[in-house]
Structure formats: C-alpha cells, structure tokens
N, C-alpha and C positions, 0 to 999 in steps of 0.2 A: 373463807374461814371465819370463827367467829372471835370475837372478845376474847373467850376463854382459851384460843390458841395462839393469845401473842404473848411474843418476847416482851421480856420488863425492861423499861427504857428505850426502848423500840418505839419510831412514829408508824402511824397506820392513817391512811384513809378512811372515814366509815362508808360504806357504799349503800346499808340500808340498815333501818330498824323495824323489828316484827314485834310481837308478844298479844298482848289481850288491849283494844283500843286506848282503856284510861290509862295503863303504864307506859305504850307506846307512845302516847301522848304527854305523860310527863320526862321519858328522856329526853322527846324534842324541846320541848319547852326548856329542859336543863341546857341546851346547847349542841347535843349527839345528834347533828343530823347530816346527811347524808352530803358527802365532799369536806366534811367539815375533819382536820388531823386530831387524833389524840394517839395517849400513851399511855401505858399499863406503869405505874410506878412505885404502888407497894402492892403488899398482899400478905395475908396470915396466915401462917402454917398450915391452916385446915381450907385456906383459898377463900374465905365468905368471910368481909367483903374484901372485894379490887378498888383499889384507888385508883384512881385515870387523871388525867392531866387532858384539860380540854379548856378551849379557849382562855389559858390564863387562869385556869380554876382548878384545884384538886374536887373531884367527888367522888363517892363512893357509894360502890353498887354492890349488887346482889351477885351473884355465879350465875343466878336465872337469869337475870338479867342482863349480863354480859354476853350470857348466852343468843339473846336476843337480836346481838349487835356485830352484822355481818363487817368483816373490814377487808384490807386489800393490802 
C-alpha cells in the first residue's frame, strides 16, 4: 500500500520509493528509504501536504508524492 493509505499516527515500514529519478532521489536523501519506520501525523482537510514523522524529523510532502511511497 502506499503513503496515501495510512492511519495517522500509525508506524509503517517503507518498503520502497518510485516517482521520476530527481524526486525519488530527493526523498532518499530526506531520510524515506527503504526499512527505514515513519508515520503519517498531520494533514489538511483537502490532504496536500502530509506531515510524516521520520527519523526524528517532521516533513512534509506532496499527496504525489506520498503516493510514491510504498509502505507495509
């Protein structure tokens, strides 16, 4: 499943990330890679953007790019 199907406040596994090279390459770089836990912890009524909670950091992403980010 991806990003965009988890519970808020819920831990996930990521298990892989896809999208277009240079973005796939700057989630890694943010810390989203694969085995690595996060957690879905705010979001705006209209869902764009998701706050995550990953290694000790809030970020925030796109719905496309949650979308990107298969977890377990």
């Amino acid at each position: 499943m991806s990003l965009l199907d988890a519970l808020h406040n819920e831990w996930y596994r990521v298990e892989g990330v896809a999208g277009p090279d240079d973005e796939r390459r700057r989630l890694l770089d943010l810390g989203i890679t694969p085995g690595e836990e996060l957690a879905v912890v705010q979001s705006v009524p209209l869902g764009d953007p998701l706050v995550v909670m990953v290694r000790g950091m809030r970020l925030a992403l796109r719905r496309r790019e949650a979308g990107w980010i298969s977890i377990q």
